[in-house]
N, C-alpha and C positions, 0 to 999 in steps of 0.2 A: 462667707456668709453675707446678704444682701442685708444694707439697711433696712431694720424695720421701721413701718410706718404705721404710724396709729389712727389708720383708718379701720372704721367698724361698715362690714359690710352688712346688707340686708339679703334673706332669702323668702319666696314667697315656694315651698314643695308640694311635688304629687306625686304620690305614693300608687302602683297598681299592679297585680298580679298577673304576670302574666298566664300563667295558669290555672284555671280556677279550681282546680284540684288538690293543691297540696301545694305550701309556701315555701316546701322545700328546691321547690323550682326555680322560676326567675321572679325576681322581683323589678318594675320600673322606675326609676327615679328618676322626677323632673324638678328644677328648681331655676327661678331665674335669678342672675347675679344682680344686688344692686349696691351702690358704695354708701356711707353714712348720710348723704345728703337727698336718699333714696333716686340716686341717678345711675341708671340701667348701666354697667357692665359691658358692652358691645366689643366682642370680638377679641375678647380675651382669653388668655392661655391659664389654665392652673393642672396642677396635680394636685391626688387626690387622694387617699386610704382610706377605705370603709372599713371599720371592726364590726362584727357584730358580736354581742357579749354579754354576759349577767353582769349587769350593774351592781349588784347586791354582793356577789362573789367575789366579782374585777375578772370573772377569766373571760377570755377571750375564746370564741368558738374557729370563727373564722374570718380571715383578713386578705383584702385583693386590692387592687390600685388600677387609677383609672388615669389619662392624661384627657383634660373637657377643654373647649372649645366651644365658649359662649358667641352664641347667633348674634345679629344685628339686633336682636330687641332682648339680648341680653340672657337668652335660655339657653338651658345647656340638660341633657339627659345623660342616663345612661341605664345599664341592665346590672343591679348586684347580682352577683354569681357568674357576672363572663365578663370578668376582669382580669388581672392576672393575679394566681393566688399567690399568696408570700405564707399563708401559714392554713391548717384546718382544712377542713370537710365540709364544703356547704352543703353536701346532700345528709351530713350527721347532726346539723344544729337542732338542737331538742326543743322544737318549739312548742311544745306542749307545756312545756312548764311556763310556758307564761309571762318572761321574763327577760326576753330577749330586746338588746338596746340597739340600736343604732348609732353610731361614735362615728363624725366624720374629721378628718384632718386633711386641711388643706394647705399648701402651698403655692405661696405667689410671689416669693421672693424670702419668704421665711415660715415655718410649720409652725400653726396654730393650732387649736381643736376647737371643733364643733360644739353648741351645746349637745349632751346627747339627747337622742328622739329613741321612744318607747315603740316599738312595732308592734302590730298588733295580731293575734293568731289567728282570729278568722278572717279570712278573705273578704267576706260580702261585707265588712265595715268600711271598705276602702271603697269600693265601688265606683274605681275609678275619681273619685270626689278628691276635690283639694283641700286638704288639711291645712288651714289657716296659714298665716302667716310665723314663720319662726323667725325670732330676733335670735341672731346671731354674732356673739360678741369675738373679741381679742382674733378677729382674721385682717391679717396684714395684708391687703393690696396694693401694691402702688399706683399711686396715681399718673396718670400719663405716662404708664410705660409701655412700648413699641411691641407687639406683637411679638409671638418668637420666631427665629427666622427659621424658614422652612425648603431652603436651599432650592436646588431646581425642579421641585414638585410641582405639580399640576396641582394646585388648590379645588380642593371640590366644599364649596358651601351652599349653601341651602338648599340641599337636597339634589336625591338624583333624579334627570326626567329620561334621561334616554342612556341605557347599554349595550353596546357595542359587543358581541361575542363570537367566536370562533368554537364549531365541532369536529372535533379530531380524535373521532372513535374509528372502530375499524368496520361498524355493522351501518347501514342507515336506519335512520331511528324518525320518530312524531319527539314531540317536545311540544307541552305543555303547561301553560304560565300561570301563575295565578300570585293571588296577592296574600294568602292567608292558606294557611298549614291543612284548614278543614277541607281544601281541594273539590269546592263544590262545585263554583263555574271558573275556568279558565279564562284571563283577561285576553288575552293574546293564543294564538298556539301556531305550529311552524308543520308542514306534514314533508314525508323523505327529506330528510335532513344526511347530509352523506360528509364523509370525511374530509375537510378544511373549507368547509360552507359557514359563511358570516353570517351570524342571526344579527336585527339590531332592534332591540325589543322598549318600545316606548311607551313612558306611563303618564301619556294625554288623558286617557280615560279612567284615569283613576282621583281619588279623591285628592284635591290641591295641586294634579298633575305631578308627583313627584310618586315615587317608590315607599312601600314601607320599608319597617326595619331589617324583614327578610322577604326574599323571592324566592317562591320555589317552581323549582323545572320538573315535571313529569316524564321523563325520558320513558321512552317505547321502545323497546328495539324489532323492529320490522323482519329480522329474521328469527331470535326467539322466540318473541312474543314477550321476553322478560320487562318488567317496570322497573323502574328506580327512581328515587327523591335526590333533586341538586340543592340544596336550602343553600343561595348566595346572599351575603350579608351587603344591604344594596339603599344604606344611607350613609351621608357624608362620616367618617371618623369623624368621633369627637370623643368617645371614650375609654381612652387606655392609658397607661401608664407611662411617663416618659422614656423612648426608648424601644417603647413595644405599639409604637403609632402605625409600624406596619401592618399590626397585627389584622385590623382591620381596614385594611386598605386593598382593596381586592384587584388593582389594575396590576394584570401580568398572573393575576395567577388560576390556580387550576383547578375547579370542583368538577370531581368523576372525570368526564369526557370534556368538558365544558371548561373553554378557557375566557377571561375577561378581558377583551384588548384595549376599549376604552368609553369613557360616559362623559355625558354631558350634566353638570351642576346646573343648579337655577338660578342661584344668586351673581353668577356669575358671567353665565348662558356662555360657556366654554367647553367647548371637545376637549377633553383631558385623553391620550393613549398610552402605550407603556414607554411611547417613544421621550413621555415628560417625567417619569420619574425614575429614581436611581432604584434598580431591583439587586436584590437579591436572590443568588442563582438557588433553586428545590432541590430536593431528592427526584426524580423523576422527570428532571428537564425544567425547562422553563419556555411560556413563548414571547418574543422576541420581536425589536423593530432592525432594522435594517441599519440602523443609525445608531442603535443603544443596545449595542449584546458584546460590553466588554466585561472583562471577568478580573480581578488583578488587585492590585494597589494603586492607590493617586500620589500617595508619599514615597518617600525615598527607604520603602523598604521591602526586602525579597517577598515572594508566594512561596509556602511550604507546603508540600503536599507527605500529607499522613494516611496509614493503614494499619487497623489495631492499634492503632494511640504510637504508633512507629512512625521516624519522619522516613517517606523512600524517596523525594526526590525534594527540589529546589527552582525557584526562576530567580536568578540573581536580581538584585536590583539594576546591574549592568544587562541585562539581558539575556543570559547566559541561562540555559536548562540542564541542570544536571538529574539524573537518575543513576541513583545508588551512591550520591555523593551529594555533602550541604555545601559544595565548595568548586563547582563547575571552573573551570579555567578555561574554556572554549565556548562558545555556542550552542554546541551539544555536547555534554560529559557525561560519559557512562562509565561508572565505578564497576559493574560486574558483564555480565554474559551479555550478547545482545542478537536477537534473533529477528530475521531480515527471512519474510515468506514470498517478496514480490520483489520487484526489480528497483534495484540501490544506483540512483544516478547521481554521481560524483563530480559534479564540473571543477573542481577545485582539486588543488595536492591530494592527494593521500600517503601518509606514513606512517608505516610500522615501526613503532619502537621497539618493538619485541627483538631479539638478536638468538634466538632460541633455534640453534642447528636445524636442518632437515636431514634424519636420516632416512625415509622413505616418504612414502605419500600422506601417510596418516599423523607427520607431527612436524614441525617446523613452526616458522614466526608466521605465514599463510598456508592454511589448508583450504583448498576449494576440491569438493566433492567432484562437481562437476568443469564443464569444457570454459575453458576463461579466451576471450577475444580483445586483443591487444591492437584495437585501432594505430598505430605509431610503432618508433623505437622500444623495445625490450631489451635493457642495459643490464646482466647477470652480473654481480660483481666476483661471485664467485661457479663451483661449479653447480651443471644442469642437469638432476639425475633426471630422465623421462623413463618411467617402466613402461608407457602403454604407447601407442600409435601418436606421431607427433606432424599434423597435417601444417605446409609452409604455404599458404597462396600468393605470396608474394618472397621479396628476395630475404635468402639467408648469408651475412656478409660475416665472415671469420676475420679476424682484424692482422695485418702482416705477419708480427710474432705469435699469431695462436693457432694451434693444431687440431684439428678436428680427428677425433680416433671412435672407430666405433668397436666397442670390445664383441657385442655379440657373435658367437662364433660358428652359428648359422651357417649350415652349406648353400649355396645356392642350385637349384635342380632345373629351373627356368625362371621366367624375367617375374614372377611373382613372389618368390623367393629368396631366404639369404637375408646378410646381416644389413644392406643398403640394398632399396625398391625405389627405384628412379620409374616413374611410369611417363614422363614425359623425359625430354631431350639433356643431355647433361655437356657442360663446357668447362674443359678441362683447360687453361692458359698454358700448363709447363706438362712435366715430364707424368704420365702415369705408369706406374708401377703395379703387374699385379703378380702376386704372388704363384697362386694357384689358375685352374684355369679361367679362358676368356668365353665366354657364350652369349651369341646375339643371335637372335630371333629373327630380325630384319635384317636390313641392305646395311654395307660396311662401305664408305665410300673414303680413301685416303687420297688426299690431296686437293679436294674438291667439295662445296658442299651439297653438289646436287646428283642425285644418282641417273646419269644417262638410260633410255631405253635404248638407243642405237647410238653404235662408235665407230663408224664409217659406215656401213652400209649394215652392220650385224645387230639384230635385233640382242640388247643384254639384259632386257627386261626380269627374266629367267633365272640370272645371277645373284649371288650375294655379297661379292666384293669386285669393288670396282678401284681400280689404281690409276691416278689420272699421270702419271710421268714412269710409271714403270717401277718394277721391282729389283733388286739387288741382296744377292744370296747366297747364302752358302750353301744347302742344299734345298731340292725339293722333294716331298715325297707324293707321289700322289696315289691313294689305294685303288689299283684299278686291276684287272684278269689279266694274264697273260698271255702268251701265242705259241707254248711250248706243244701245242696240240697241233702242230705241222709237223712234227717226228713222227707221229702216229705212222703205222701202216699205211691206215686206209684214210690219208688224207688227197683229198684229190688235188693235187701239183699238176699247174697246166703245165702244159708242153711249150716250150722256146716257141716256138711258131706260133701257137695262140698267142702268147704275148704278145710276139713278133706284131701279129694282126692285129692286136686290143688299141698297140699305141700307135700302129698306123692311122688307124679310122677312131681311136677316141684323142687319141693324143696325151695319155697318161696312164699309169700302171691301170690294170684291174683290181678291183677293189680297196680303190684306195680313191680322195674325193679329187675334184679336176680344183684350177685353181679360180677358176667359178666360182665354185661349190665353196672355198675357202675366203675369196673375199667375199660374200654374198651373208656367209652364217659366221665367218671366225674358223680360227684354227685351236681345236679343240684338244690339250696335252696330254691327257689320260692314255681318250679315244686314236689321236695321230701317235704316240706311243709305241703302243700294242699293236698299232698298224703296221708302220716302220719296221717295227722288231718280225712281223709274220713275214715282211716281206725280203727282209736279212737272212732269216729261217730257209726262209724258199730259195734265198738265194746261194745257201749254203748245201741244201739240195742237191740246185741245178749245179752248182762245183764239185759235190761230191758225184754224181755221175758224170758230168766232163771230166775228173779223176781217174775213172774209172775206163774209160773210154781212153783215155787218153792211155795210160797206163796198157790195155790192149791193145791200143796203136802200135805202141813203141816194142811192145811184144811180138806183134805179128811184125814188125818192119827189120827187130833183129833178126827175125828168122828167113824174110825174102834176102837182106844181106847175106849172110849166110849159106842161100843156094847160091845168088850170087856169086860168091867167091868159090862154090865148088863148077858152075859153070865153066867160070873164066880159067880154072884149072883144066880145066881138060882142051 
């Protein structure tokens, strides 16, 4: 509690409705501060509580607080009924009965009371007129005490002459100014006003060049046709309650479409924007300078963020943002599920703590739905089930002791097929082993790795295995027809003499190739084969009739012996 001081200050009030309707409306209060020696008050801070009450009764109807800030010539206003209420109804005060007091208590360093003043029920007694002077006793001010400090805010005093505004609706609109509710003639007015267009609205031509208590905007909207009233509250604060100074403090914030960016005072002839005071974030956004849109703490303690009166998450005081945890241990700590719609880039570690088996695709310590790309090394500590197609674009290296086995037992039926689909070239260092059979599509080249079209003068383009040092074998089969069809009957067997002639003038069997013919295209094993063997055949032929013949020879020669020797008898 501050020293009290026994000074007695003076008020000189003015009382006026602003309504001339009914008193249950707003009422205006002026008074200027003055101290015991009737010396003006200038630029001084108080609070404030107005009761209003039956004197007679003591009850109190209705009670609000105001924080005032006396001008340089020591006045200070304000509006009963738009202060902040601490208790009551001002729209239930029964003023008919005639009896209603006015109680003020103020504080300047310690709560005194007012004397109280008697209000009066008809309006037209006020008439705007000031109500004499009231001596006011037992109010503590200190003398010579320093302003209150008002941190890094833009002071706006004596009045506002010029407003700075921003429209950030979605339709383009007229807007319409005026100085007074009865909306007769507009002081100003703006026509197509369109989405983040800065009005800046000056009150040169109004009475004392400054603003009254309210301004209202006539908003149009040019593609409805709809109207509406912005009522901005557009004179310097001075009366709230400590606490609630922002209440009327309109930089940064937001009527309908219309936001307030910044004004110039008079007494001070200062741009005030929102870039100079300390805001507080809205429902609905806020607008914002470039320089001043932090959201947080200044002290040394966390941001908790709540949902339904639940905390769900945390910003540590170290930095750290936890969700679903008051106790992040990372930078980002998430105590439950966490759902990622768009591309997650990781330039740091990643590790799973999780050690939960994989037995198929759908559960393990990583499940990914879809195809995962391993820019580097992929080190498996243990094994690699793949059920679906496993694409390799660069090298796959099996470490000296580890074995690669494919269980699928898949037949292969061509090169698209089967438990391993090699569509490009495969290099085998040691021994391969295959069980069942072997099937190649293309050229087989042993010993060499290019497959020759010509090997000496024979085109082998046509081939499919090519042996560059030759073969070694135990047997060969090769499936090709036979030439048992020279036993036939009616096979036509040339006669020795044709032969005789063939190899005179060709100089090699008939039907068989010259040795032209065989360096030129190859000697072909099936084909020379079947050849060979028809010509064994024929040759077995032409012996079996020289057998035959012969065998007749030796027949008829025993039988000339034979006269013979009955000749030589006689």
């Amino acid at each position: 509690m501050k020293k009290i001081l026994s000074i007695i200050a003076c008020f000189s009030f003015a009382i006026a409705y602003l309504s001339a309707q009914n008193v249950s409306h707003e009422i205006l209060y002026e008074t200027t501060a003055k101290d015991q020696h009737d010396k003006i008050l200038s630029n001084q801070r108080m609070d404030l509580r107005l009761n209003l009450k039956n004197i007679i009764t003591n009850k109190t109807y209705y009670s609000e607080t105001h924080q005032i800030i006396t001008d340089q010539s020591g006045l200070f206003s304000l509006v009963i009924g738009e202060g902040k209420t601490l208790s009551g109804d001002f729209a239930a005060i029964p003023w008919s009965s005639g009896a209603i007091w006015l109680e003020t208590v103020a504080d300047a360093g310690h709560e005194q009371i007012f004397r109280e003043m008697k209000l009066f029920t008809d309006p037209s007694i006020y008439n705007n007129d000031i109500i004499g002077n009231v001596d006011i006793t037992n109010l503590n001010i200190a003398a010579n005490v320093p302003p209150y400090c008002l941190g890094p805010s833009c002071r706006c005093e004596g009045g506002i002459t010029e407003m700075q505004l921003y429209y950030l609706g979605p339709d383009p609109v007229n807007i319409d100014v005026y100085n007074s509710l009865d909306l007769v003639t507009p002081f100003t007015s703006r026509t197509n006003i369109t989405n983040g267009d800065s009005i800046i609205i000056s009150a040169a031509t109004l009475s004392n060049g400054v603003f009254a208590y309210y301004t209202y905007f006539k908003v149009t909207n040019l593609i409805t046709g709809d109207e509406c009233i912005n009522r901005i509250y557009s004179q310097c604060p001075r009366n709230v309650w400590p606490g609630s100074l922002s209440d009327l403090q309109i930089l940064g914030k937001r009527y309908g479409d219309i936001f307030v960016y910044g004004y110039t005072s008079s007494a001070q002839n200062q741009q005030c924007d929102i870039s100079d005071i300390e805001q507080d974030w809205k429902v609905g956004g806020n607008i914002v300078a470039p320089d001043n849109m932090k959201l947080g703490t200044i002290n040394n303690e966390p941001v908790s963020i709540i949902t339904n009166n639940t905390e769900r998450g945390v910003i540590s005081k170290d930095g750290n943002f936890g969700f679903g945890t008051n106790a992040p241990l990372a930078r980002v700590h998430i105590g439950g599920n966490a759902r990622i719609t768009d591309v997650l880039d990781v330039f740091g570690v990643t590790t799973i703590h999780n050690i939960t088996n994989s037995a198929n695709i759908n559960n393990g310590a990583l499940v990914v739905n879809g195809g995962v790309g391993v820019g580097l090394n992929l080190n498996i500590g243990q094994n690699l089930d793949v059920t679906g197609t496993t694409l390799l674009r660069n090298n796959l290296t099996v470490g000296a002791t580890g074995i690669t086995r494919l269980q699928n037992l898949t037949a292969s039926t061509n090169s698209f097929t089967g438990a391993l689909v090699v569509a490009g070239g495969t290099g085998i260092g040691g021994n391969l082993n295959v069980a069942g059979m072997g099937h190649f599509d293309g050229k087989v080249t042993i010993g060499t790795n290019n497959t020759p079209n010509l090997v000496n003068v024979v085109n082998t383009s046509n081939y499919s295995l090519f042996v560059a040092d030759g073969i070694l074998t135990e047997e060969v089969l090769v499936n090709v027809g036979w030439a048992d069809h020279v036993f036939n009957k009616d096979y036509p067997l040339k006669k020795l003499e044709e032969v005789e002639t063939h190899i005179q003038e060709k100089g090699y069997l008939p039907d068989t190739p010259s040795a032209q013919e065989i360096e030129e295209n190859g000697l072909k094993l099936g084909e020379t084969t079947v050849n060979q063997q028809i010509k064994i055949e024929e040759l077995f032929l032409y012996l079996i009739e020289l057998n035959k013949e012969v065998k007749q020879l030796k027949q008829e020669n025993k039988q000339l012996q034979a006269k013979v020797q009955e000749l030589e008898k006689r």
